[in-house]
KEKE-3310 file (N, C-alpha, C; in steps of 0.2 Angstrom, whole numbers, plus 5000, padded with zeros to 4 digits):
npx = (5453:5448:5442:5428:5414:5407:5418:5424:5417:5418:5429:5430:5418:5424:5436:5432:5425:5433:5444:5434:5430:5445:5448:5437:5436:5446:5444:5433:5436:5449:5437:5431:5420:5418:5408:5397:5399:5396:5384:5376:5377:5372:5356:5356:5353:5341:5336:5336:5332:5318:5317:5318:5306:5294:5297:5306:5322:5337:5349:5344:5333:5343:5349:5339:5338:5348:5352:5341:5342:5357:5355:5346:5356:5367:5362:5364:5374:5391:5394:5400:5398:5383:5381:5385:5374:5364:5366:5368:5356:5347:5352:5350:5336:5336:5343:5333:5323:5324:5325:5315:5308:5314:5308:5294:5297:5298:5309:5322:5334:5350:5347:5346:5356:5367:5362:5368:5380:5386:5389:5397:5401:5389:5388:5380:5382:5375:5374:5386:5389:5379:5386:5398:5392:5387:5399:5406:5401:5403:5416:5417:5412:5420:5433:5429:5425:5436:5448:5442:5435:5446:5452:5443:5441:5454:5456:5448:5446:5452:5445:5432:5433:5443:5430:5413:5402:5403:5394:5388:5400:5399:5386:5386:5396:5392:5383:5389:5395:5386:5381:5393:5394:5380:5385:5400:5393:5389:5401:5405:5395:5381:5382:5398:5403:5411:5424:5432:5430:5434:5448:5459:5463:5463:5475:5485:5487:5500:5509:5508:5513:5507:5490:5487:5495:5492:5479:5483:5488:5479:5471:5480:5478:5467:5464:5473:5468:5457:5456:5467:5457:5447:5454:5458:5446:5439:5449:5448:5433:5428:5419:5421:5420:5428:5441:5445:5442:5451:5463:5464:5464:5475:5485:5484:5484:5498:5505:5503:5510:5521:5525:5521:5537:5544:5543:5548:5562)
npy = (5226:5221:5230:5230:5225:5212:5203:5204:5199:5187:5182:5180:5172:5162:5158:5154:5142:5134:5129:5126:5114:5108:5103:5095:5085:5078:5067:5061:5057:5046:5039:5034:5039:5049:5045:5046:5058:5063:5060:5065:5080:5079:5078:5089:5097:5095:5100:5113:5115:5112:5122:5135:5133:5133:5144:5146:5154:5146:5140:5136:5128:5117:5115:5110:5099:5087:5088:5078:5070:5065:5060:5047:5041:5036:5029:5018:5011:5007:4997:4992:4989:4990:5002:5009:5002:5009:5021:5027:5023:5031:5043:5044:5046:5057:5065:5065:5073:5086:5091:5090:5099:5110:5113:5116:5127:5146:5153:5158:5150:5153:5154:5141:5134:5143:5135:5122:5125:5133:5152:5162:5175:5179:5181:5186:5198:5194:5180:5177:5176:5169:5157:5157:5155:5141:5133:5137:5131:5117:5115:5118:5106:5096:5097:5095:5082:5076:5066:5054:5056:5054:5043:5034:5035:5033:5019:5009:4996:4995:5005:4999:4987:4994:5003:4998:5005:5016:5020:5033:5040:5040:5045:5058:5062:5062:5071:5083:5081:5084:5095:5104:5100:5108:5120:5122:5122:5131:5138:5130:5122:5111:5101:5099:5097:5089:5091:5101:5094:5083:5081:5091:5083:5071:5073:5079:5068:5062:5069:5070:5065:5064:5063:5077:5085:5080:5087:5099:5102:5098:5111:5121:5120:5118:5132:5139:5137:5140:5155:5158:5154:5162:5177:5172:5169:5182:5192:5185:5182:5171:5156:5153:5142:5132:5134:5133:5119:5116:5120:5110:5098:5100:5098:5087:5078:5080:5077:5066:5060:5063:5054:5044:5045:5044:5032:5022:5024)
npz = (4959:4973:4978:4972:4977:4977:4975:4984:4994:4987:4990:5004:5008:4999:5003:5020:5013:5007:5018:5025:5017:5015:5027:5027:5019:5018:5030:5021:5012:5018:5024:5014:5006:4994:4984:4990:4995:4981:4980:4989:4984:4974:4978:4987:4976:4971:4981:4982:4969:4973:4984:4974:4967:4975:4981:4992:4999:4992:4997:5011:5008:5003:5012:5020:5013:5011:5024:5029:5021:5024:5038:5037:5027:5037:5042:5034:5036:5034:5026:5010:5000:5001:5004:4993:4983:4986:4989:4973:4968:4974:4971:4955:4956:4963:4955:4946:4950:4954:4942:4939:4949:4943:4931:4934:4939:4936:4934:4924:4913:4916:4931:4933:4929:4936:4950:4947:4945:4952:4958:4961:4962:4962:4973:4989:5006:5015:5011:5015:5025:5030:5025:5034:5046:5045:5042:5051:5061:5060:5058:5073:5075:5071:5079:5091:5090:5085:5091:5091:5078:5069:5072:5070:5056:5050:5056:5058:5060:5070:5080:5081:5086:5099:5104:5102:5103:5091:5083:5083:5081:5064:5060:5063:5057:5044:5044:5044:5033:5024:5030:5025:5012:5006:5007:5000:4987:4985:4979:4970:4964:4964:4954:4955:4965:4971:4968:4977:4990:4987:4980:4984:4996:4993:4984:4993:5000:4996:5000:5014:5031:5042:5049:5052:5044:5034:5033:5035:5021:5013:5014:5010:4998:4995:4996:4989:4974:4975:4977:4966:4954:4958:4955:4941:4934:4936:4929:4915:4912:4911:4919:4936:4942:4934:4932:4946:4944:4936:4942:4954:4949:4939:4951:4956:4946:4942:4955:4954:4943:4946:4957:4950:4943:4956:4959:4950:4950)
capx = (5448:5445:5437:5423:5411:5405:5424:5424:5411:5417:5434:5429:5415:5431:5443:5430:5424:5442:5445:5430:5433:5452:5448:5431:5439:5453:5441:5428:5444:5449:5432:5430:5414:5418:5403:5392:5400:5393:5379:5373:5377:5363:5351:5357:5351:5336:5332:5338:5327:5311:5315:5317:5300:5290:5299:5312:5328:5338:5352:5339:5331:5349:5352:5336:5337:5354:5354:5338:5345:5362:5351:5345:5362:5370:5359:5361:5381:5397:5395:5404:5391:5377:5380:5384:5369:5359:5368:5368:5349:5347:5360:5348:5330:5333:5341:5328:5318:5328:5325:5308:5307:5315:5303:5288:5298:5296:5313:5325:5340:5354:5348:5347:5366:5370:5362:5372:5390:5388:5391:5402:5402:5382:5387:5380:5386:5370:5377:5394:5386:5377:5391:5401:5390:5385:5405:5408:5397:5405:5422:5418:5407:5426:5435:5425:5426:5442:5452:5437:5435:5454:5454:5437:5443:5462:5458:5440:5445:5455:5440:5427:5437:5440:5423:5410:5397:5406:5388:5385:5403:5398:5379:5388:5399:5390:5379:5394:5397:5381:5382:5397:5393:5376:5391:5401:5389:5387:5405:5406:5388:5379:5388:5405:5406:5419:5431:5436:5428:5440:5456:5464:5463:5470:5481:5488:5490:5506:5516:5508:5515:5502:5483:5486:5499:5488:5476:5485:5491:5473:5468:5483:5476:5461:5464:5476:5463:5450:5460:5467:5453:5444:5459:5459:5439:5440:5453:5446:5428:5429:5416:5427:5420:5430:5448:5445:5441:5456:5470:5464:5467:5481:5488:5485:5489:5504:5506:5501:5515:5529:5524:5527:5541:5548:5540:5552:5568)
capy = (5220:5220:5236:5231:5222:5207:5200:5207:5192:5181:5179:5179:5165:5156:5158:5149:5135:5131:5129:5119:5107:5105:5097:5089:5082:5073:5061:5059:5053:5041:5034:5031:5043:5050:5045:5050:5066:5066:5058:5071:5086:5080:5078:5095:5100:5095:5104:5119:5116:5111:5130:5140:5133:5134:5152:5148:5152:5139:5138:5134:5119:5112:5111:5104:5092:5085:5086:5074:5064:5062:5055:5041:5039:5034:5021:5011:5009:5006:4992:4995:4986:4991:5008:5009:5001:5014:5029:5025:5023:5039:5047:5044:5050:5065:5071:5068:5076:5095:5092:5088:5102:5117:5113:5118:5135:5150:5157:5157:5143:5156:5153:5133:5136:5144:5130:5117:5125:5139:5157:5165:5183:5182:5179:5194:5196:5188:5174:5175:5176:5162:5151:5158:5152:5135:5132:5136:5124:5110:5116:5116:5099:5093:5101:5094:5073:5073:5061:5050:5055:5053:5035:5029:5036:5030:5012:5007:4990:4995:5009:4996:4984:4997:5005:4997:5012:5021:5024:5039:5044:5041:5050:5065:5066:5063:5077:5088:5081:5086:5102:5106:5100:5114:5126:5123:5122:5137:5140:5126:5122:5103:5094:5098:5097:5084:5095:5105:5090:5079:5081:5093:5080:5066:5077:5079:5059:5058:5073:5071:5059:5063:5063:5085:5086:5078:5092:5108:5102:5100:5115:5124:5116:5125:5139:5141:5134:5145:5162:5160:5155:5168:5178:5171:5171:5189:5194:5183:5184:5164:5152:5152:5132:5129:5137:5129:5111:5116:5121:5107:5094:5100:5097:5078:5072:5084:5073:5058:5060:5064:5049:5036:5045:5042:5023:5019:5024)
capz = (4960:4975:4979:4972:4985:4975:4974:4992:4996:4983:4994:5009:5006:4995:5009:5022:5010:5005:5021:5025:5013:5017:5034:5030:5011:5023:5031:5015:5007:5022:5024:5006:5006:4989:4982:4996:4994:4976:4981:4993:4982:4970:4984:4987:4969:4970:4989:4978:4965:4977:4987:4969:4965:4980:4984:4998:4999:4987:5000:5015:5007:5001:5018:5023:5007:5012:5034:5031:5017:5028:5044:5032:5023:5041:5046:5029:5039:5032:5022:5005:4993:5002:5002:4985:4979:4990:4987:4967:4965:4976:4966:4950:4959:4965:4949:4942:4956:4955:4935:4939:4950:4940:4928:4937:4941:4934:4934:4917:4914:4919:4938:4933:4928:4943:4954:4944:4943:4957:4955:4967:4961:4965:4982:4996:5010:5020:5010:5017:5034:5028:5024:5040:5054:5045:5042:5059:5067:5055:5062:5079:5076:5072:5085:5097:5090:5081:5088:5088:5071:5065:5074:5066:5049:5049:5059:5058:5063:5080:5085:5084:5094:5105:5105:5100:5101:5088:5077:5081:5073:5058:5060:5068:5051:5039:5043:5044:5028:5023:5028:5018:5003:5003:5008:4994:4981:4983:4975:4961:4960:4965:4952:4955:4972:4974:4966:4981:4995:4987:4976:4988:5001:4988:4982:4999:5002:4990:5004:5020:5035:5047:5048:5052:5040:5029:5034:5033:5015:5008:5016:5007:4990:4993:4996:4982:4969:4976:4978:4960:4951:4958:4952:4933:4932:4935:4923:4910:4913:4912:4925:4941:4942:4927:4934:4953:4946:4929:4946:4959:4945:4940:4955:4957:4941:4944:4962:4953:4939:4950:4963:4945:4941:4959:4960:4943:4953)
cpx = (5445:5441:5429:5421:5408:5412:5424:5423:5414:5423:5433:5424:5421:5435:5438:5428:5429:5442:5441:5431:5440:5450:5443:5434:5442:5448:5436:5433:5446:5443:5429:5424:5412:5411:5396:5391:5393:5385:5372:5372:5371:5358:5351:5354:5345:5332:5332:5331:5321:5311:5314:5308:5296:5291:5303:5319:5333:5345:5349:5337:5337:5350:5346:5336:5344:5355:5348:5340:5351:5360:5351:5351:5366:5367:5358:5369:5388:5398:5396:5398:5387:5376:5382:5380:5366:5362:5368:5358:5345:5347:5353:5339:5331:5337:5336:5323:5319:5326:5316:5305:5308:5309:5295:5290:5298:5303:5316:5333:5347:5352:5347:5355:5370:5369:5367:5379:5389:5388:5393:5402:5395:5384:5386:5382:5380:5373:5381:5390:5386:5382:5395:5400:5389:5393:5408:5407:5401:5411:5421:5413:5417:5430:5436:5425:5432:5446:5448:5436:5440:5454:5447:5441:5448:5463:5452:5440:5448:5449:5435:5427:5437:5433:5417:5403:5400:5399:5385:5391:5400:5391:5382:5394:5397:5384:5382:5396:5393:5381:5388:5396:5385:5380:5396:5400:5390:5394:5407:5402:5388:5383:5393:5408:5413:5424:5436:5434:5433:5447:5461:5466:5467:5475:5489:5491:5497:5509:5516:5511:5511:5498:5483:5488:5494:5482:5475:5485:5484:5469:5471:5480:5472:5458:5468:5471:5459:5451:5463:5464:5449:5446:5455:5452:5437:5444:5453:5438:5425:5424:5422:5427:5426:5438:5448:5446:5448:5463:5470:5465:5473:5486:5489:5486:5495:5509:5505:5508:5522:5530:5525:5533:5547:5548:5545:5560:5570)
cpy = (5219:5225:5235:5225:5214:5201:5202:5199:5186:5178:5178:5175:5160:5153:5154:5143:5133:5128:5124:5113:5104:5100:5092:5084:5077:5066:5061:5054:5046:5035:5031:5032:5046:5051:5046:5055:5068:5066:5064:5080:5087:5078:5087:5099:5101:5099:5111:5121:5117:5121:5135:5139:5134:5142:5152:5149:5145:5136:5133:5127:5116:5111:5106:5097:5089:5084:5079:5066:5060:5060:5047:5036:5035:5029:5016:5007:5009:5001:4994:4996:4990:4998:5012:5008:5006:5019:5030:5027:5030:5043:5047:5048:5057:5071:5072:5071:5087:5094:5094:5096:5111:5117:5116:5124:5139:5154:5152:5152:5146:5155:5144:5132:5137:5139:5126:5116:5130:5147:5161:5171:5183:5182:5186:5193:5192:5180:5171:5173:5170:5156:5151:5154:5141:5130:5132:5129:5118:5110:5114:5110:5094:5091:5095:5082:5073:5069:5054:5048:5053:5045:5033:5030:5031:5024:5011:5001:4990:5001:5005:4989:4988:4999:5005:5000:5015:5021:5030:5045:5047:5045:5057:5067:5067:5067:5082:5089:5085:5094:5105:5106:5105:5119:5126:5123:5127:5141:5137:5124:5115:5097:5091:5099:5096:5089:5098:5100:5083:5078:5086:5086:5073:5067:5076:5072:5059:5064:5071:5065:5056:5066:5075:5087:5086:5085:5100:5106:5102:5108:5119:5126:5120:5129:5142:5140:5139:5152:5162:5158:5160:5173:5177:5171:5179:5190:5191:5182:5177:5162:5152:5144:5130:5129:5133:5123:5111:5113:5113:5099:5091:5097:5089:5075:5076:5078:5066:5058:5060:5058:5041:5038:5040:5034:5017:5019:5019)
cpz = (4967:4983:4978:4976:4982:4974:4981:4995:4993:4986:5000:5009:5004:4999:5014:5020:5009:5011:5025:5024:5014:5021:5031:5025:5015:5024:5026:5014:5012:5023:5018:5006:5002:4983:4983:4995:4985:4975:4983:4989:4974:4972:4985:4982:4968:4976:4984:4975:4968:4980:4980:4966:4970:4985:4989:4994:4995:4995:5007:5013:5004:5007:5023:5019:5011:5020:5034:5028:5022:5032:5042:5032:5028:5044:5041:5032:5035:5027:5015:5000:4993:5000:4996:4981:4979:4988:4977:4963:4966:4972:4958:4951:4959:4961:4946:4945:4954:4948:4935:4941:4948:4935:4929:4938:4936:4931:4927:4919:4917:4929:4938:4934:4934:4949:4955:4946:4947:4954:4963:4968:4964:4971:4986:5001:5016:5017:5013:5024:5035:5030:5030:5045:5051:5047:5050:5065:5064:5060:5069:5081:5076:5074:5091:5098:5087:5082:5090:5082:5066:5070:5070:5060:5049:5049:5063:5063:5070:5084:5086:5088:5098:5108:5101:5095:5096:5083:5074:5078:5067:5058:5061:5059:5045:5039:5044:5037:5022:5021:5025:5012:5003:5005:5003:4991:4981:4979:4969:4960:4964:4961:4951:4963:4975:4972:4973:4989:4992:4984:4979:4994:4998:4985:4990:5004:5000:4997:5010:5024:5040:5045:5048:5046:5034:5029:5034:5026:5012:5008:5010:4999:4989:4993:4990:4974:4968:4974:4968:4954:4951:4953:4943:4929:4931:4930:4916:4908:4911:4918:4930:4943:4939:4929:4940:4949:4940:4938:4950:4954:4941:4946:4959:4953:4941:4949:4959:4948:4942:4954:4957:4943:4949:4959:4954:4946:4957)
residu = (UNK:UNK:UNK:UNK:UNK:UNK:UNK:UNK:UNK:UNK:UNK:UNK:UNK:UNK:UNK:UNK:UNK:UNK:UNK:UNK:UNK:UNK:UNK:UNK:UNK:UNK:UNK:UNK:UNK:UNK:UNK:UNK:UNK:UNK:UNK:UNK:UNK:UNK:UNK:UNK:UNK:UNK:UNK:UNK:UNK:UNK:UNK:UNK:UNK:UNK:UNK:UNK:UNK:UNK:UNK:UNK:UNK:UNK:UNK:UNK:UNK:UNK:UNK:UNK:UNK:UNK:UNK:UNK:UNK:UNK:UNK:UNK:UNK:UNK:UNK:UNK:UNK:UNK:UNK:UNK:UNK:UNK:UNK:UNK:UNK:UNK:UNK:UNK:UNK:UNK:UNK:UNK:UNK:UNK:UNK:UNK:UNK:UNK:UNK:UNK:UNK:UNK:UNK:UNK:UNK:UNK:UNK:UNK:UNK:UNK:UNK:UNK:UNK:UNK:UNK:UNK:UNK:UNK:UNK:UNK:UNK:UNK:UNK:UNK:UNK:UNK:UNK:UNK:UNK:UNK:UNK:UNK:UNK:UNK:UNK:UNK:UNK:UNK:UNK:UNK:UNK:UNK:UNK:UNK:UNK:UNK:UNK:UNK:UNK:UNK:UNK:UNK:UNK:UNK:UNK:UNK:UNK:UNK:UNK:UNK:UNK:UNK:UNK:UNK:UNK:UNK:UNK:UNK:UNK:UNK:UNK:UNK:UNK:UNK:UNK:UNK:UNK:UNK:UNK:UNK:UNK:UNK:UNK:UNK:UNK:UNK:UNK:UNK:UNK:UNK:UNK:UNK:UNK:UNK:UNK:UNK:UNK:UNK:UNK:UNK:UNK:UNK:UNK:UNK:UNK:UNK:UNK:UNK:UNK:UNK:UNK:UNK:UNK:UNK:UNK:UNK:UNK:UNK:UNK:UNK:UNK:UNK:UNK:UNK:UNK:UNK:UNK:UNK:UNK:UNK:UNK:UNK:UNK:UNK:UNK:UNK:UNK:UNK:UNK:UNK:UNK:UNK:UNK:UNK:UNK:UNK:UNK:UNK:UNK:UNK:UNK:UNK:UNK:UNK:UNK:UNK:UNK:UNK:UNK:UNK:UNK:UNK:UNK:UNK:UNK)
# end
């Protein structure tokens, strides 16, 4: 299997997004960003569609549909409602925007498909590169505020006592955020984003003690999800979306099952 070079790509792309999405999943999850997340990945759908019609790169304008939209997105603030109404009304535009816009394109439904629910095996290696340097910057955006970012996340109301200025946290993550979510589409597509941006990471709420803990464990999750969906996609010749979002479900009604059986004790 993994002789030949398109499985080659397809784990070593899997193996960085997994890994991406561990760390970034963690705080989505804490900020209760969830919907953002899904928000942005149909924003991302539609950058998609805007570059297949106009001739760019699909990857390329995901990123620029999504780094402009998250700009936006950070200045509506933290407010629950608000950012719920807004992220909602969005959220229904600019499907109908990517809809709008495959329409006008010229290319057949099988590369609509692949936008939607990814395609992992297409991956080349300029891709991987691709996904490599953006993935890095995200990490070493982390790196660099995290325990800024693990105290805003964790205890909102003690960082903004402490520090007032905390604004540009939330702008500085949510375009990290961003850019992850056009980095993992590319492994389960725009619509299923959240799968691997968030179920590992609330999976990992019910073991973890600490915010790291918490951090290795979702990583763990997505790497095992990734690596053997890959795995079973190959051997069955099954979507690998469909195995990643079957395993990383597994695993929290699993974690959700065992955490009522202890809660009855």
């Amino acid at each position: 299997m993994l002789s030949l070079d398109f499985m080659q790509h397809a784990y070593e792309a899997g193996t960085v997004v997994a890994i991406l999405c561990g760390i970034v999943g963690v705080f989505v999850v804490a900020r209760k960003l969830s919907f953002l997340a899904h928000t942005l990945s149909e924003i991302g759908f539609s950058g998609a569609a805007f570059g297949v019609w106009i001739g760019w790169a699909p990857f390329q304008s995901m990123i620029l549909f999504t780094f402009l939209s998250s700009i936006l997105a950070s200045r509506i603030g933290v407010n629950q409602q608000r950012r719920d109404a807004a992220t909602s009304s969005v959220s229904a535009l600019f499907m109908g925007l990517g809809v709008l816009f495959l329409s006008f394109s010229s290319k057949n439904a099988s590369y609509t498909t692949s936008i939607l629910f990814g395609s992992i095996v297409g991956i080349s290696f300029g891709n991987v590169i691709q996904i490599i340097v953006v993935s890095m910057i995200v990490m070493i955006l982390t790196m660099l505020i995290y325990r800024r970012l693990k105290f805003d996340s964790f205890d909102q109301i003690g960082y903004q006592i402490t520090d007032r200025k905390n604004n540009y946290i939330n702008i500085i993550f949510i375009v990290m955020m961003a850019l992850s979510v056009s980095v993992a589409s590319q492994i389960v597509g725009a619509l299923l984003i959240f799968i691997l941006l968030t179920l590992p990471a609330y999976t990992a709420q019910f073991y973890a003690r600490s915010v790291s803990a918490m951090i290795f464990i979702s990583i763990g999750l997505s790497l095992i999800g990734t690596w053997l969906g890959l795995y079973l996609a190959y051997e069955t010749n099954w979507p690998v979306t469909f195995f990643i979002a079957a395993i990383e479900t597994f695993f929290y009604l699993a974690s959700l099952f065992v955490k009522s059986i202890k809660a009855r004790k």
